[in-house]
N, C-alpha and C positions, 0 to 999 in steps of 0.2 A: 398583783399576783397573790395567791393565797398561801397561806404562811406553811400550808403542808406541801403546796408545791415549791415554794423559795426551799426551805426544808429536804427536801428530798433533792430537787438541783443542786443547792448545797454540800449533802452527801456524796450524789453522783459525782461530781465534778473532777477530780483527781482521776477516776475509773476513766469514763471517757475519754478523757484527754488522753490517757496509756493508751487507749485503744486505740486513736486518733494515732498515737506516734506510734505505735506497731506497725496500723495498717501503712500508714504514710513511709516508713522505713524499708518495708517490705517490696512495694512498689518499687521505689528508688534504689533495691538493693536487686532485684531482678532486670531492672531498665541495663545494672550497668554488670552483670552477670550475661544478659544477651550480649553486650559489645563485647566484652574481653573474653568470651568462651561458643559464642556463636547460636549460645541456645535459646529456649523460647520464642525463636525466628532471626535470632542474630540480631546483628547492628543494621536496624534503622530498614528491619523488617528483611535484609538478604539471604538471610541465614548463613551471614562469616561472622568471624571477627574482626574486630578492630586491628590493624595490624600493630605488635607489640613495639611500644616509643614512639608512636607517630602523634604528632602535638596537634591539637590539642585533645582528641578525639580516646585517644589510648589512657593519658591522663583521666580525662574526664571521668570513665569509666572504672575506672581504680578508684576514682573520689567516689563516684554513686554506691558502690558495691561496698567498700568500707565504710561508707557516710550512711550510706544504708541501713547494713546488718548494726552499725553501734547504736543509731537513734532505736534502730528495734529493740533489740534485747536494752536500752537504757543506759548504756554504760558512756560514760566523758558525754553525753547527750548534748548539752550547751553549743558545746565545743563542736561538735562534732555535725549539730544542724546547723551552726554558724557557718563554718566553713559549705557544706553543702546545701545552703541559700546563695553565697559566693559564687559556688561553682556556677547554678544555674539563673543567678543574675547575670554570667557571665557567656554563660549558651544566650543567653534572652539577643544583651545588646549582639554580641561580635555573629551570630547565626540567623538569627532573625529578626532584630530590629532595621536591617538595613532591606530587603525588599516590602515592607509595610507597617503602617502604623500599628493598627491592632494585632493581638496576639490570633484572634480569630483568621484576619486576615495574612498573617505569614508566620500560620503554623506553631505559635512559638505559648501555646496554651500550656502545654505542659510543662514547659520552663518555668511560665511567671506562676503556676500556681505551686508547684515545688518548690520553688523560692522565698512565696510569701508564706505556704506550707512549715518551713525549717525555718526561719525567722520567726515565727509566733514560738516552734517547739524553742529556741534557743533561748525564747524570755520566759518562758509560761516553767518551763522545764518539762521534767518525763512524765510525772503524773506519778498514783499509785505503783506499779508493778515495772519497776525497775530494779538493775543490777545495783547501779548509783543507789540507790536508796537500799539495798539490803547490804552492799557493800561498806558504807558511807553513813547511813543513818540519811538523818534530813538536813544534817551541813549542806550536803551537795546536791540532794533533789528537793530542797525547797520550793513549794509551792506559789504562784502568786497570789496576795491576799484572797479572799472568799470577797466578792460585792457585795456593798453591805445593804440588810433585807431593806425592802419598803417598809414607810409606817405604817401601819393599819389605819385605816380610815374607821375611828369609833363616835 
């Protein structure tokens, strides 16, 4: 790779990755905004809601909406995509891994990639433009190191 491109990758890196956990928070915090309030077509496309306390389904949706909005705006981020990888390692196996192997095949796409989605933000952390880091400094949104460049071939 050429050293203005490592260079610039480099720079970018932290940016994107915010962007990456906005967008990804966003998503997850709308998924569970449709179950618990009916909107955006409701739960699971009916346009209801989830009924209030019914397990695990009511839960669930309480995790997405707050697991959601805190990975967005950045705040307890770790924490917070940790727990809502849990959640939907936990849609994966107990919803969909028992009618088919693949996620393609029983539905369960949107599970394993929000899962492996929130696991990446809960190491990598928030990136540039978070609460955690304007609240916190870089105690708490520490970045993971930069990779380090290629030699140059001279």
């Amino acid at each position: 790779m050429s050293a203005q491109l490592t260079s610039f990758t480099q720079r970018s890196t932290p940016h994107v990755l915010a962007l990456f956990r906005v967008v990804i928070g966003l998503l997850f915090a709308c998924h569970g905004a449709s179950s618990l309030f009916g909107v955006l077509g409701g739960a699971m496309g009916t346009g209801a809601s989830v009924p209030t306390g019914a397990w695990p389904g009511w839960y669930a949706a309480v995790i997405q909406l707050a697991g959601g909005i805190l990975v967005m705006v950045g705040l307890s981020t770790r924490a917070a995509a940790f727990v809502s990888s849990g959640s939907m390692a936990y849609a994966y196996f107990s919803v969909h891994q028992g009618t088919a192997l693949w996620p393609i095949q029983n539905g369960g796409e949107a599970s394993a990639l929000f899962c492996w989605a929130f696991l990446l933000i809960a190491f990598i952390g928030p990136g540039a433009w978070s609460l955690d880091r304007l609240f916190f400094g870089d105690r708490r949104a520490e970045q993971a190191p930069a990779a380090e460049p290629e030699p140059s071939a001279v």
